[in-house]
C-alpha positions in Angstrom: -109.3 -86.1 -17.9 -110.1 -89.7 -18.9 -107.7 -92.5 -18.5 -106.5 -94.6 -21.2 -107.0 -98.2 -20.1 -103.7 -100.3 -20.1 -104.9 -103.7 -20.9 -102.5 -106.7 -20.8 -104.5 -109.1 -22.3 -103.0 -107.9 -25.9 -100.0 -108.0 -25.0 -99.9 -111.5 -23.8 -101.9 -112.6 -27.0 -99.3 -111.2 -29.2 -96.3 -112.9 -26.7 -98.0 -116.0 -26.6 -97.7 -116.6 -30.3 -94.2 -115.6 -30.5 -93.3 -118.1 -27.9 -95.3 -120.9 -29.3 -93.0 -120.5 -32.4 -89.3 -120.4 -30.4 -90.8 -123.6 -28.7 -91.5 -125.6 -31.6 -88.1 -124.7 -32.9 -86.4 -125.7 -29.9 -89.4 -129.5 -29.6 -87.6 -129.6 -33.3 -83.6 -129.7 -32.4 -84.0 -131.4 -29.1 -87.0 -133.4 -29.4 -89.2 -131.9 -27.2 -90.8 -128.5 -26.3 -89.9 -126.5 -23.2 -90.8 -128.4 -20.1 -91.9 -126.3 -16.6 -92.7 -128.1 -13.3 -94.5 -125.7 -10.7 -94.2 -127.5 -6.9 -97.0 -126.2 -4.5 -96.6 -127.1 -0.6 -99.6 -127.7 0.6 -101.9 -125.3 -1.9 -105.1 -123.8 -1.0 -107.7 -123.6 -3.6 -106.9 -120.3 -5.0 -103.5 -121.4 -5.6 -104.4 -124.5 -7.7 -106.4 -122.8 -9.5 -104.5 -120.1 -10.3 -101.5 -122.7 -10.9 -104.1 -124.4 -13.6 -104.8 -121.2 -15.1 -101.0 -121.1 -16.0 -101.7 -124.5 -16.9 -103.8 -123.5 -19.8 -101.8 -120.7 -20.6 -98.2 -122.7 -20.9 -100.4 -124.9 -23.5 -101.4 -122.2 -25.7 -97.7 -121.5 -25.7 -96.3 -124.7 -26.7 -94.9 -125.6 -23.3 -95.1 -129.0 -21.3 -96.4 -128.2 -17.8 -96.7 -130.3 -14.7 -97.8 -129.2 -11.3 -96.5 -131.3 -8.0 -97.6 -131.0 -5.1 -96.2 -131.7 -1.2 -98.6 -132.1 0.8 -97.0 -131.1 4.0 -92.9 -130.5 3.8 -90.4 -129.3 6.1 -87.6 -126.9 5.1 -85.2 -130.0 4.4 -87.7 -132.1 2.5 -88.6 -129.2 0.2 -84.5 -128.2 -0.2 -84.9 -132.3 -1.6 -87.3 -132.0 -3.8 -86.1 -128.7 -5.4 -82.3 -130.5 -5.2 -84.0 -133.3 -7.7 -86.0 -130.6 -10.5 -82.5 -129.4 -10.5 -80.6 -132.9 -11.1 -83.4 -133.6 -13.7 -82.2 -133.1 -17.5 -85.6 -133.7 -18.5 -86.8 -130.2 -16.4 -86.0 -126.9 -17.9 -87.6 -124.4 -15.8 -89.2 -124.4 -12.4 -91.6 -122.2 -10.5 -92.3 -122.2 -6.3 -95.6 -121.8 -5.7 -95.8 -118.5 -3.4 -96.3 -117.9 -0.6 -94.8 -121.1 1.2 -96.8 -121.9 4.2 -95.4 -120.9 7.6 -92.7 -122.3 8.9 -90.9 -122.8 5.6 -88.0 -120.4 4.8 -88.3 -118.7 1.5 -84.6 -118.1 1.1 -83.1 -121.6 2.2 -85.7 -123.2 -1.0 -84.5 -120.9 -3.2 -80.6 -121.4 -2.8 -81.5 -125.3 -3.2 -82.9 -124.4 -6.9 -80.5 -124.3 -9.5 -80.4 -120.5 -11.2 -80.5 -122.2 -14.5 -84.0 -123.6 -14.0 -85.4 -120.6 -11.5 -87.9 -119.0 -13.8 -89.4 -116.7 -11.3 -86.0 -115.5 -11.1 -85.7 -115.2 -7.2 -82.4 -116.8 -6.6 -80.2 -114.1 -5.0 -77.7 -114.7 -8.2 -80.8 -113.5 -10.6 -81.6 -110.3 -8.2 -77.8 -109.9 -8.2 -77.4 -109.7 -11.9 -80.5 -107.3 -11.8 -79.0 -104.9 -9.3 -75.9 -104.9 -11.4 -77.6 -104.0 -14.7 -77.3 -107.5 -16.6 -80.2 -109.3 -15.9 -80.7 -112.6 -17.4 -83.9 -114.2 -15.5 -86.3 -111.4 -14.6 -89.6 -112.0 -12.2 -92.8 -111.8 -14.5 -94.6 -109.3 -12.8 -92.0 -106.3 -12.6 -91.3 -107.3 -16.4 -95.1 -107.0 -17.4 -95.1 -104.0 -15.1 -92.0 -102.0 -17.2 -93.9 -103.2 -20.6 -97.1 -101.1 -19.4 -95.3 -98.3 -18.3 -93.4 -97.9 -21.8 -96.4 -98.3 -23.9 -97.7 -95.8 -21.8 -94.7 -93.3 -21.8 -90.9 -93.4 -21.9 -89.4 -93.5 -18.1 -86.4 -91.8 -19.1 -86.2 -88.9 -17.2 -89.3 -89.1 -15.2 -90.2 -89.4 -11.4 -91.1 -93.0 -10.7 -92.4 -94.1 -7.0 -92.8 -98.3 -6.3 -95.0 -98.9 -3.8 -93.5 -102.1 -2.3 -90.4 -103.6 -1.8 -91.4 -107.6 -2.1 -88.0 -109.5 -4.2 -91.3 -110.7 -6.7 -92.3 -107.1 -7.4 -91.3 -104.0 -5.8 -87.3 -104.3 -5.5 -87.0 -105.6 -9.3 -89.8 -103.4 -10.8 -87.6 -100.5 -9.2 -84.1 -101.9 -10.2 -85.8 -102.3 -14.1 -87.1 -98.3 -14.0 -83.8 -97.3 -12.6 -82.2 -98.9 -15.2 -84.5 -97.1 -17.9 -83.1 -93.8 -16.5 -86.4 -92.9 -14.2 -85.7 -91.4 -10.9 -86.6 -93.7 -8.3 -88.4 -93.9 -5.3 -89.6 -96.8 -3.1 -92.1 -96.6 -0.5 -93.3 -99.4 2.1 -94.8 -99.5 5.7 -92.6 -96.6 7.3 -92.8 -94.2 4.6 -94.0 -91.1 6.8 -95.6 -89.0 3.9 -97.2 -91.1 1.3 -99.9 -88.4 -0.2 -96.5 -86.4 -0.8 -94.4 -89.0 -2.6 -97.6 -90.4 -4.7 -98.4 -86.6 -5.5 -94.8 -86.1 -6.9 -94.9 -89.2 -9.0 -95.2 -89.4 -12.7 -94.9 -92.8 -13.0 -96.8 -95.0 -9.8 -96.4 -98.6 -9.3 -98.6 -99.7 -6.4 -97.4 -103.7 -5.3 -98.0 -103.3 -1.7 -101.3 -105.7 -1.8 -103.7 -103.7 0.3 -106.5 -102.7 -1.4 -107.3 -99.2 -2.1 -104.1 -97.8 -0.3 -103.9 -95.3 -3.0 -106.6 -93.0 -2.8 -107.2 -91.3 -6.0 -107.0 -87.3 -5.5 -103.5 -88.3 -4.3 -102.0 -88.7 -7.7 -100.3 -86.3 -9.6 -102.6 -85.4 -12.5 -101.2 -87.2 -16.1 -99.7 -89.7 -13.7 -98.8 -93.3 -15.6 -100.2 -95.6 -13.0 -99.5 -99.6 -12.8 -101.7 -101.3 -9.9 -100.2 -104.5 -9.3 -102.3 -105.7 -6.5 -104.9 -108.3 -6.4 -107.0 -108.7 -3.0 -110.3 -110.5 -2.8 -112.4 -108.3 -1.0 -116.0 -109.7 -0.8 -115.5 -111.8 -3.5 -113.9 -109.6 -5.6 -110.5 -108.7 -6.6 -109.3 -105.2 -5.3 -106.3 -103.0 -6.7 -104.2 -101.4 -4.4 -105.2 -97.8 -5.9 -108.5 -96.2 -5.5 -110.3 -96.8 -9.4 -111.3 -93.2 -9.5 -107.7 -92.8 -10.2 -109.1 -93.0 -13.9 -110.1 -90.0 -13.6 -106.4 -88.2 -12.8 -104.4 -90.5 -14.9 -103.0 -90.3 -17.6 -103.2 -94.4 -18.1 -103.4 -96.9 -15.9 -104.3 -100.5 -15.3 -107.5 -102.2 -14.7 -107.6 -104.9 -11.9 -108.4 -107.2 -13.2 -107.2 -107.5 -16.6 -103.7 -105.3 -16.5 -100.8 -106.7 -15.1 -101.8 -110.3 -14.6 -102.3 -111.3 -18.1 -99.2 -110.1 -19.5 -97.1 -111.1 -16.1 -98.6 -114.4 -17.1 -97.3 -114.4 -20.3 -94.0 -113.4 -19.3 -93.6 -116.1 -16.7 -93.7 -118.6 -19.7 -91.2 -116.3 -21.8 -88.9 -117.1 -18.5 -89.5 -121.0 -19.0 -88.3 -120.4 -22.9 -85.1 -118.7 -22.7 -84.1 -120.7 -20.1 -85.0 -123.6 -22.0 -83.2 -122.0 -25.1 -80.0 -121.4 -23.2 -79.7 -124.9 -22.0 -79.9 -126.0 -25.6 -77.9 -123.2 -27.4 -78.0 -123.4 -31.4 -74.5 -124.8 -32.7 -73.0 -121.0 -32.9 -73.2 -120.4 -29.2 -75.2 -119.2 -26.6 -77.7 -116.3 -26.3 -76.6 -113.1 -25.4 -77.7 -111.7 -22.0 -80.9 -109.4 -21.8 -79.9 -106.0 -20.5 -77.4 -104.1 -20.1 -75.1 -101.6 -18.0 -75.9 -97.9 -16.5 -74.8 -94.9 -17.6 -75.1 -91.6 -16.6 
């Protein structure tokens, strides 16, 4: 069995033109296009980078993006600083560059963002309205994750295992399957049998960041297979599933070149519709993405 190769890179292409279109409608009724600021607490170089490379991205899209950065911040100076993007009508959407340095309490800077500008959608209101089936701002990754598995196979039905259980990846990626009618299961750290859960799994979503976790024979064969890790490992950038796996799967994602383009892509579809629903056309606002369970 050969895999077919899930690449994201298409997919974002394709996004990326639609969203340069909704923003020049909305630079056309407002004034401006859609405006992101990402804040960075004392970034490393990998993080600028990678911040830049969104940069570029947000451009191609239309969007107006600014990076600022603290150099060295407390939990109350950063609560201050995310208190102001907030305040600012001129802001529509902002992103926390992850992960804060130590000593910084992830939860405490996200409660002091406003939910109508998070767009990595990790204010405990966004995972609320998630958990509860009417999701309005989603994080990036599990959204580019659920748009690989379903051009890959419908999850209705099928036995899905999320490896992971981060509030950026793990816990929302599972919530969105669930939703899609998959049986779910998540593993993490104290799952005792992980051969046996990966074996029984149609669909796999690794997001545990350690690299090669998944060994390959594990997987069930025909398996749908969305490796959403990224660790440098002598310079390069490891999956968290063994790449033999192409040779079980049914499809799966390369690393890199899978998940991260798209999960770019839909980081800046966040920034639009929350740009779009603080500047609702004259017959009222957008409806919200999602809906209810049944069954």
């Amino acid at each position: 069995m050969s895999a077919r190769f899930l690449q994201g890179r298409e997919a974002a292409d394709r996004l990326l033109d639609a969203l340069r279109s909704r923003a020049e409608a909305l630079a056309e009724r407002r004034g401006r296009p859609p405006r992101a600021v990402a804040l960075l607490v004392a970034p490393d170089a990998s993080t600028l980078a990678y911040v830049r490379q969104q940069k570029r991205v947000a451009a191609r899209a239309g969007l107006l993006w600014e990076e600022r950065v603290l150099e060295a911040a407390g939990t109350a100076e950063l609560r201050r600083a995310l208190e102001r993007l907030s305040a600012d009508p001129e802001v529509d959407a902002v992103l926390l560059g992850w992960p804060l340095p130590a000593g910084l309490d992830p939860l405490e800077a996200t409660l002091a963002l406003d939910p109508a500008k998070d767009a990595d959608g990790l204010h405990p209101l966004h995972l609320g309205l998630l958990a509860a089936g009417r999701p309005r701002v989603v994080p990036a990754t599990a959204r580019a994750a659920l748009h690989l598995i379903r051009s890959a196979v419908a999850p209705e039905g099928r036995e899905a295992l999320v490896i992971g259980r981060s509030r950026t990846v793990g816990l929302p990626v599972a919530l969105l399957l669930e939703q899609a009618h998959a049986t779910v299961r998540i593993a993490h750290s104290r799952t005792r049998d992980l051969r046996r859960a990966v074996g029984e799994a149609e669909i796999l979503v690794a997001a545990a960041g350690r690299p090669g976790l998944v060994e390959a024979e594990w997987l069930r064969p025909g398996a749908v297979v969305i490796d959403v890790g990224t660790t440098y490992v002598d310079g390069r950038v490891r999956g968290d599933v063994d790449p033999r796996a192409a040779e079980r799967a049914a499809a799966i994602t390369p690393v890199p070149g899978g998940v991260g383009p798209l999960t770019t892509a839909m980081l800046m579809e966040n920034v639009v519709e929350l740009a779009e629903a603080a500047s609702p056309p004259a017959q009222g606002l957008p409806a919200a993405r999602g809906g209810g369970r049944s069954g």
